[in-house]
C-alpha positions as CSV (number, residue, x, y, z in Angstrom):
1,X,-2.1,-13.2,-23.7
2,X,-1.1,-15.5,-21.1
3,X,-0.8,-19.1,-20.4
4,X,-2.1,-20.6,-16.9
5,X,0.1,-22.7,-15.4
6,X,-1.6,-25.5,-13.1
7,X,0.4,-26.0,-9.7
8,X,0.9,-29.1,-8.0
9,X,-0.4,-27.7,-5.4
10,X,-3.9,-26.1,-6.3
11,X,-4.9,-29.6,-7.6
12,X,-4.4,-33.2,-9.3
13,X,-7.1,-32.7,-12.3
14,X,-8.0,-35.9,-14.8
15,X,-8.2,-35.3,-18.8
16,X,-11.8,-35.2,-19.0
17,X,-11.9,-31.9,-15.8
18,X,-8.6,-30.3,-18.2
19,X,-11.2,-30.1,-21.3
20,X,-13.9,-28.6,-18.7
21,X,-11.2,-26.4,-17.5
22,X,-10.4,-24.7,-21.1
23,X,-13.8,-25.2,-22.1
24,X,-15.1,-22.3,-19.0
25,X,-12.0,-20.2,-19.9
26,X,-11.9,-19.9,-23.7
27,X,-14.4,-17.3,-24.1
28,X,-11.8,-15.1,-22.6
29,X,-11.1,-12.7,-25.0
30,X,-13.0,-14.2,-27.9
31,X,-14.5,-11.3,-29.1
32,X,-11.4,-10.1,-30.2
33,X,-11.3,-6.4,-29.5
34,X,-8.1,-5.7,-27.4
35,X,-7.4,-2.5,-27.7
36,X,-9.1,-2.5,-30.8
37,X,-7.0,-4.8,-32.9
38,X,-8.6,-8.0,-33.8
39,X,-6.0,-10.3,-32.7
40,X,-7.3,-14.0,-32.7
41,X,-7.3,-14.6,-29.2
42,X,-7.2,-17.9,-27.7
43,X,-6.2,-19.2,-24.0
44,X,-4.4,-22.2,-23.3
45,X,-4.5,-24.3,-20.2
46,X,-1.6,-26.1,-19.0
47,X,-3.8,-28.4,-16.6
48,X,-2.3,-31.9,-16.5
49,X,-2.4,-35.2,-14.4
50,X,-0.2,-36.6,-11.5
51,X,3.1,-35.4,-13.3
52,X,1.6,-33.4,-16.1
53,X,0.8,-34.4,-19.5
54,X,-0.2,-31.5,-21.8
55,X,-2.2,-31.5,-25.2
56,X,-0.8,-30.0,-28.3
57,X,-1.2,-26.3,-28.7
58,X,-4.2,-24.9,-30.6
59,X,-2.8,-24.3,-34.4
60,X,-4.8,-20.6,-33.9
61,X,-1.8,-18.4,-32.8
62,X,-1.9,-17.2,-29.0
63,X,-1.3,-14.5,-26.9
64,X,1.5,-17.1,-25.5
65,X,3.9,-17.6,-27.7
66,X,5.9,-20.5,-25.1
67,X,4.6,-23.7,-25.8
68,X,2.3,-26.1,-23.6
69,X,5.3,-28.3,-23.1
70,X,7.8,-25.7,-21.7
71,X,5.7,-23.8,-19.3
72,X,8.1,-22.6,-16.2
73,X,8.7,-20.7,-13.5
74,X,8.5,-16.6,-15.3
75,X,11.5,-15.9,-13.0
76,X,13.6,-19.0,-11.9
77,X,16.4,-18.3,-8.9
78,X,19.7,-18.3,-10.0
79,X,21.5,-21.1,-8.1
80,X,25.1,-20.0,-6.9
81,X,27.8,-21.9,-5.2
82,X,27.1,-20.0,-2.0
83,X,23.8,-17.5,-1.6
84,X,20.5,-19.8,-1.0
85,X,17.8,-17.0,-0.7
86,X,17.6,-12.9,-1.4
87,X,14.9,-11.2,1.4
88,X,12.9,-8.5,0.8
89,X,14.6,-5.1,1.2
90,X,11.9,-3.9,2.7
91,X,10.3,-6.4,5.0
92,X,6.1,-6.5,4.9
93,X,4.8,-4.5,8.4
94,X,1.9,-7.1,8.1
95,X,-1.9,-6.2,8.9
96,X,-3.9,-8.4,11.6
97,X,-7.0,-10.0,10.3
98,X,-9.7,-7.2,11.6
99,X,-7.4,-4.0,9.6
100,X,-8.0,-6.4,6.5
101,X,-11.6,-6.8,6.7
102,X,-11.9,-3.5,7.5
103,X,-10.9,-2.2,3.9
104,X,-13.6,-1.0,2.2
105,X,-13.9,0.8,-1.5
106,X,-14.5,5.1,-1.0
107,X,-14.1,7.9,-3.3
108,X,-12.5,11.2,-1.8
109,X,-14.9,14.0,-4.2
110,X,-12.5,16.4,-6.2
111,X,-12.3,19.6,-5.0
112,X,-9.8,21.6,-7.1
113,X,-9.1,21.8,-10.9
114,X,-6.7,19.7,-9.6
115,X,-8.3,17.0,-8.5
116,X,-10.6,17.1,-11.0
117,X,-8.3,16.5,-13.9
118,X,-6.4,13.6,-11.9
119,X,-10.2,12.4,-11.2
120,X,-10.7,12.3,-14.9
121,X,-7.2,10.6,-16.1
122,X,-7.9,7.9,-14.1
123,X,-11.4,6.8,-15.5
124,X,-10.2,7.2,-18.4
125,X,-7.9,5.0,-17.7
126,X,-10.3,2.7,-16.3
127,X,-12.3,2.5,-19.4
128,X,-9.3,1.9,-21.5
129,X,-8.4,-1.0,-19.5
130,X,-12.1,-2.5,-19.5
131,X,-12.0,-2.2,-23.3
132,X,-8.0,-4.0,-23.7
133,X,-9.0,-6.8,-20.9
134,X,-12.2,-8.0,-22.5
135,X,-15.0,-6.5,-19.6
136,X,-18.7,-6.9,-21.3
137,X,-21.1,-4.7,-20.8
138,X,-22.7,-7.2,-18.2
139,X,-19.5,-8.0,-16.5
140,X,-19.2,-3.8,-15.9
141,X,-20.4,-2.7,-12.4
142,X,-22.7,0.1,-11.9
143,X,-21.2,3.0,-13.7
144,X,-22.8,5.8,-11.9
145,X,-20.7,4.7,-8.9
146,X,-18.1,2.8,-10.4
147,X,-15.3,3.0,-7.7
148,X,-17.4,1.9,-4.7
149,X,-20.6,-0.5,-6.6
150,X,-18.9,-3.9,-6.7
151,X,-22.1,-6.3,-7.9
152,X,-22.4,-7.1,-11.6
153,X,-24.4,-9.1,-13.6
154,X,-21.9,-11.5,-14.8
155,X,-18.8,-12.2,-13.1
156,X,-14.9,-11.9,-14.6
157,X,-13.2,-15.3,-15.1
158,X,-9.6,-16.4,-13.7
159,X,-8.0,-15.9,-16.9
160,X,-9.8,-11.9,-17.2
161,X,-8.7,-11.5,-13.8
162,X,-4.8,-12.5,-13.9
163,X,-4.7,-10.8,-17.4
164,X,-6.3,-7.4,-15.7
165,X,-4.7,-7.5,-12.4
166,X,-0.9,-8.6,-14.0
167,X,-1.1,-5.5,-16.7
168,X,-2.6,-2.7,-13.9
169,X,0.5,-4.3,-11.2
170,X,3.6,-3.8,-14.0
171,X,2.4,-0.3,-14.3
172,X,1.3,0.4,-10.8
173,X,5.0,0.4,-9.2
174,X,5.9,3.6,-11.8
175,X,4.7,6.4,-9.7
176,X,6.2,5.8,-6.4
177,X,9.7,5.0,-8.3
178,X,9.3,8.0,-10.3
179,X,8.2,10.4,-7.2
180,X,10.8,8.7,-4.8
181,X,13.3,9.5,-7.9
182,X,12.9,13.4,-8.6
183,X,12.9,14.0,-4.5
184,X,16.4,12.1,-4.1
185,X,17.6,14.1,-7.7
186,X,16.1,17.4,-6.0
187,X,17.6,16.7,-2.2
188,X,20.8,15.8,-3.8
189,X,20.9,19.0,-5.9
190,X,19.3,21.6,-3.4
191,X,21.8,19.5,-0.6
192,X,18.6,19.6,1.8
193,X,17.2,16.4,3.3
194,X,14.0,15.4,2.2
195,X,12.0,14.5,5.2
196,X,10.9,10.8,5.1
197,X,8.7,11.0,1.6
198,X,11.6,9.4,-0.9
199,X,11.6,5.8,1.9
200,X,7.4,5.6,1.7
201,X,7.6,6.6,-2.4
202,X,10.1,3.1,-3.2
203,X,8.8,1.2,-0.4
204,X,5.1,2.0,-2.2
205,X,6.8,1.0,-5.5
206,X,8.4,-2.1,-4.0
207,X,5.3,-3.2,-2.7
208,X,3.4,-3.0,-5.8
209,X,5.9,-5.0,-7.5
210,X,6.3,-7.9,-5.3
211,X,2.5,-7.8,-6.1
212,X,3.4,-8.8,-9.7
213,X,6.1,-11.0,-8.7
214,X,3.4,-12.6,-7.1
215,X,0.4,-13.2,-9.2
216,X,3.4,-13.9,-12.3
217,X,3.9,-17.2,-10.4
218,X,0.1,-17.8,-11.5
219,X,0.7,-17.0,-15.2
220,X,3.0,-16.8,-17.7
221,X,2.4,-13.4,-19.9
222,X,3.6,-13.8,-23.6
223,X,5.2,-12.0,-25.7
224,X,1.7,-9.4,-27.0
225,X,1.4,-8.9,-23.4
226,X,4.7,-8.2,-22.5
227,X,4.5,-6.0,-25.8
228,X,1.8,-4.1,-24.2
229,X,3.6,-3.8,-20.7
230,X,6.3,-2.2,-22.7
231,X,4.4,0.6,-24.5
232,X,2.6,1.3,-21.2
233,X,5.7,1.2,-19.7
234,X,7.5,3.6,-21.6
235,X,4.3,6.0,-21.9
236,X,3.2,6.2,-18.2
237,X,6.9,6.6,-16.9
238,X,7.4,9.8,-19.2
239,X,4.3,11.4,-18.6
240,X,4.3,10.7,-14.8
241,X,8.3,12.1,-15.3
242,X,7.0,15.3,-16.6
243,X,3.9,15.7,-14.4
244,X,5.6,15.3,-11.2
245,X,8.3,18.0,-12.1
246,X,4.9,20.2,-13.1
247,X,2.6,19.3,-10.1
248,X,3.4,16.7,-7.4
249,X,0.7,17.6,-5.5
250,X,-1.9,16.3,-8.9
251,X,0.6,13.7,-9.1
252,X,-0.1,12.5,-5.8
253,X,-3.7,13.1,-6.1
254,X,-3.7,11.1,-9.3
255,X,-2.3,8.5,-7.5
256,X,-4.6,8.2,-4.9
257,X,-7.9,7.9,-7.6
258,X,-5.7,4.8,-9.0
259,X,-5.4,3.7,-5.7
260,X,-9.2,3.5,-5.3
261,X,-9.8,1.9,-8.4
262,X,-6.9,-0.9,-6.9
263,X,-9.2,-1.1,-3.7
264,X,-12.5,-2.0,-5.9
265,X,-10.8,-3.9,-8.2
266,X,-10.1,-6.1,-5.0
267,X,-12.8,-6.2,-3.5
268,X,-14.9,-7.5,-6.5
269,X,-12.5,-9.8,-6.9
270,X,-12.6,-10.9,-3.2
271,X,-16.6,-10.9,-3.5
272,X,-16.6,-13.4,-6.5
273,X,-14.1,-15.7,-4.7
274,X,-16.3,-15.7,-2.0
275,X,-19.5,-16.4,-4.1
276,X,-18.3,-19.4,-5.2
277,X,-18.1,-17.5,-9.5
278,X,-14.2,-18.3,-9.4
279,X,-14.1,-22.5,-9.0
280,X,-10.4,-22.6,-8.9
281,X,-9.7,-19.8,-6.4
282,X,-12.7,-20.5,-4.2
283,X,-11.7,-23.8,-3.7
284,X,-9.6,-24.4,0.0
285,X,-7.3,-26.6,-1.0
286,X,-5.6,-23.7,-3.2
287,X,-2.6,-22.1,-2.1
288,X,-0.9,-19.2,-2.7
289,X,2.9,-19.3,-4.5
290,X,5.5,-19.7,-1.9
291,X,7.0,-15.9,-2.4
292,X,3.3,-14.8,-1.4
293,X,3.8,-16.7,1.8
294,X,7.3,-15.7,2.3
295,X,6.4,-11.9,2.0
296,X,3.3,-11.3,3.9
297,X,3.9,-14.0,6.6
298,X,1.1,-15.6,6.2
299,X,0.8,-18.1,8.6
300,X,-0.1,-21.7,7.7
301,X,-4.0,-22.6,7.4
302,X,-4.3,-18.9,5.9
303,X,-2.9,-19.3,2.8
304,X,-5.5,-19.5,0.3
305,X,-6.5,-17.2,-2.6
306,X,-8.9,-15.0,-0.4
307,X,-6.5,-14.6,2.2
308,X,-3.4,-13.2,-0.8
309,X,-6.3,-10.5,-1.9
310,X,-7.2,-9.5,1.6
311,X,-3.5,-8.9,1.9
312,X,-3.2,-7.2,-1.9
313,X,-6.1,-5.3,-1.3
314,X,-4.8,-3.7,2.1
315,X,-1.4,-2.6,0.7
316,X,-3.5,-0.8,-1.6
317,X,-5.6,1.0,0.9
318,X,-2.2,1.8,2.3
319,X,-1.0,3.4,-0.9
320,X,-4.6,5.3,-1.6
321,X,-4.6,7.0,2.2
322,X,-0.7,7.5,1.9
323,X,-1.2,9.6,-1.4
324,X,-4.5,11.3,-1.3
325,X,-2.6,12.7,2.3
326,X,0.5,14.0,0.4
327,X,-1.5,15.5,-1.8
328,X,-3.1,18.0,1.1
329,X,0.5,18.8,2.2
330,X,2.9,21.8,1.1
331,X,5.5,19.4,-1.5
332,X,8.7,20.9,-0.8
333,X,8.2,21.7,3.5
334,X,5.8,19.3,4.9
335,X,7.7,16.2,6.6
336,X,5.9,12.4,5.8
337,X,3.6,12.2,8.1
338,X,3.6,8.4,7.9
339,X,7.0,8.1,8.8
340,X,7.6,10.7,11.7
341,X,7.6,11.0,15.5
342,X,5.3,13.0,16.9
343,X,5.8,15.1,20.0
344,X,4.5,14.4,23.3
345,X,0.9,15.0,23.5
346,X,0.9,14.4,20.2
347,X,0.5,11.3,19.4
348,X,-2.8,10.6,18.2
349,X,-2.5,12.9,15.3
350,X,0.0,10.3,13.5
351,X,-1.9,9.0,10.5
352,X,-2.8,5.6,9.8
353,X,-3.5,5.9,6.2
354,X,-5.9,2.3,5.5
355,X,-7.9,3.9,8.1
356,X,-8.7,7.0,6.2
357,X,-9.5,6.6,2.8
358,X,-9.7,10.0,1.4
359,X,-6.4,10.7,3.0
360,X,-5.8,13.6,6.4
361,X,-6.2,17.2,5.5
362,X,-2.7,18.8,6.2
363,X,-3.8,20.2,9.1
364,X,-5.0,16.7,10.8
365,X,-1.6,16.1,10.5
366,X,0.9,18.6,10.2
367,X,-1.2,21.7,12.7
C-alpha cells in the first residue's frame, strides 16, 4: 500500500541491515485480508547506502505501484522565479512540554440517544479500520476498554502504523471543513455573523491536514491506497454533509469519540516508541521531516519521532475537548467558547479544551 522511503537523515544503512529491514516489515499485510479482498500484499523498502542503491522490485505486484528507483518527495515545491516559501495560514499556538505529557486517553460516557449512536459509528469505525490495516487479534488492545487500555500483546510495526495513521489523517480533516462550511453557507444566507465556530472548524481541519502533509513525507501511498482514500473520501464527506444539516450537535459529538480514538491511537504509538518495539523511530538520531519542524517549532535537540507524536497527539486532545464542548452548546446561539473574551470576573471560565477531555457542559462555559 505504500512504499517507505529511507531519509538521509534517519540513517546510512549497509545491504546486509536493508534485507533485515524488509525482512521485520514484510509480514505487514501478509495475510491478505484488507478490507476483505485478497490482494497480494507486499511491502517494499527503499533503504539504501551512502547515496542510495535500491534492489529490483519484487515481481509480486504491490500496493505501490512507483518503482524502487523513482521514489520522491509525495508533494515537491514548485520553484518560481520569485516566491521561496508558502507559511502556514494558520500558524501552530504551540504547547510547552508539561501540556504534552499531560495528554492522557478518556472516554466522555453517552448520555443521550445522541451520543449513543455517534458512540456506536465510531467503533464501528474503529473495527473497520483494524480489519483494512491488518491489526491481529494479538496486536488488538483490551476491548472492554478499547479507547483508554493501550498495552497489547504484540506490538504494530512502522509500516502498520504509517499505513493506519496516513488513511485515519486524509479523512480526519473532513468534518471541520464540512462544519466550518454549512456555518459560513448559513451566516451568509441568514446575513447573521456566526460567532467564532466557522475559524476553530477550518483551523481544526487545517491542522489535521498538515498532520498528513507530515507523516506523507515518511511514505509514499500508491495508487490502492489512494484508491481507498478516495472512496472514503467521497463517502464520509456526503454523509457528514447530510448529518450536520440533520444534527450538528451529534455531529460534533461524533467528532469528539473520533477524537478519542486519535488520542489512543497516539499514545500507543508513543508507548511502543518508547519501549524500544519501533527500532527505526526509537532510535535518537531520527528526525522528523523538515515541514514537521517548520510547523510546530520545534526547537533543535527535540526533533525526534517521540517528540512529532507528543505534538500530533496534543492537537488531537485539542480537537476532542473542542468538539465534545460544542456539542453541550445551543448550535445556532452559543458563541465559541474557545475563541471569545470573557468579561471581567470572568476569566476563569474560558475553556482550555486538552485540559478537559470530555469537553465543558454549556453551562461551565456559556452561564
Amino acid at each position: 500500500m505504500i512504499a517507505l522511503e529511507a531519509s538521509k537523515k534517519v540513517c546510512s544503512v549497509s545491504p546486509k541491515q536493508a534485507a533485515q529491514l524488509g525482512r521485520a516489515l514484510t509480514p505487514f499485510f501478509c495475510q491478505g485480508h484488507t478490507l476483505g479482498l485478497a490482494y497480494p500484499a507486499t511491502l517494499r523498502i527503499a533503504a539504501a547506502a551512502h547515496q542510495s542503491s535500491f534492489s529490483r522490485p519484487p515481481a509480486a505486484r504491490a500496493f505501490s505501484t512507483t518503482s524502487v528507483r523513482e521514489l520522491r518527495d509525495v508533494f515537491p515545491a514548485k520553484d518560481t522565479p520569485f516566491i521561496r516559501k508558502t507559511p502556514p495560514a494558520w500558524p501552530h499556538p504551540g504547547y510547552s512540554e508539561e501540556e504534552m505529557l499531560a495528554v492522557t486517553p478518556a472516554h466522555r460516557e453517552p448520555k443521550t440517544i445522541g451520543d449513543w449512536v455517534a458512540w456506536k459509528l465510531v467503533r464501528l469505525a474503529r473495527w473497520a479500520t483494524d480489519l483494512a490495516t491488518g491489526i491481529g487479534r494479538e496486536q488488538q488492545v483490551d476491548m472492554k476498554n478499547p479507547t483508554t487500555a493501550v498495552a497489547a500483546e504484540k506490538p504494530l510495526t512502522e509500516a502498520q502504523w504509517l499505513v493506519r495513521i496516513i488513511f485515519l489523517e486524509s479523512i480526519a480533516g473532513v468534518p471541520g471543513m464540512v462544519g466550518g462550511m454549512l456555518r459560513h453557507l448559513h451566516s451568509l444566507r441568514r446575513l447573521k455573523r456566526d460567532n467564532g465556530w466557522i475559524e476553530t472548524l477550518l483551523e481544526e481541519s487545517y491542522n489535521e491536514r498538515m498532520h498528513l502533509l507530515v507523516f506523507t513525507r515518511m511514505a509514499e501511498p500508491g495508487w490502492f491506497m489512494k484508491t481507498m482514500i478516495l472512496g472514503a473520501q467521497g463517502v464520509f464527506f456526503n454523509a457528514m454533509f447530510l448529518s450536520y444539516l440533520i444534527s450538528p450537535k451529534i455531529c460534533h459529538r461524533f467528532v469528539g469519540y473520533l477524537e478519542e480514538e486519535a488520542v489512543h491511537t497516539y499514545t500507543r504509538l508513543l508507548k511502543e516508541i518508547e519501549n524500544g518495539d519501533l527500532p527505526k523511530w526509537s532510535n535518537p538520531k531520527f528526525e522528523v521531516p523538515e515541514i514537521a519542524a517548520t510547523y510546530w517549532r520545534m526547537p533543535e535537540g527535540k526533533r525526534t519521532m517521540r517528540d512529532l507524536i507528543l505534538y500530533v497527539r496534543a492537537d488531537e486532545a485539542v480537537h476532542r475537548g473542542v468538539n465534545h464542548t460544542l456539542g453541550n452548546l445551543n448550535q445556532v446561539e452559543d458563541p465559541n467558547p474557545f475563541v471569545s473574551e470573557y468579561k471581567a470576573g470572568a476569566e476563569h471560565n474560558k475553556p482550555n479544551a486538552a485540559l478537559k477531555p470530555t469537553g465543558y457542559e454549556r453551562a461551565e462555559v456559556i452561564g
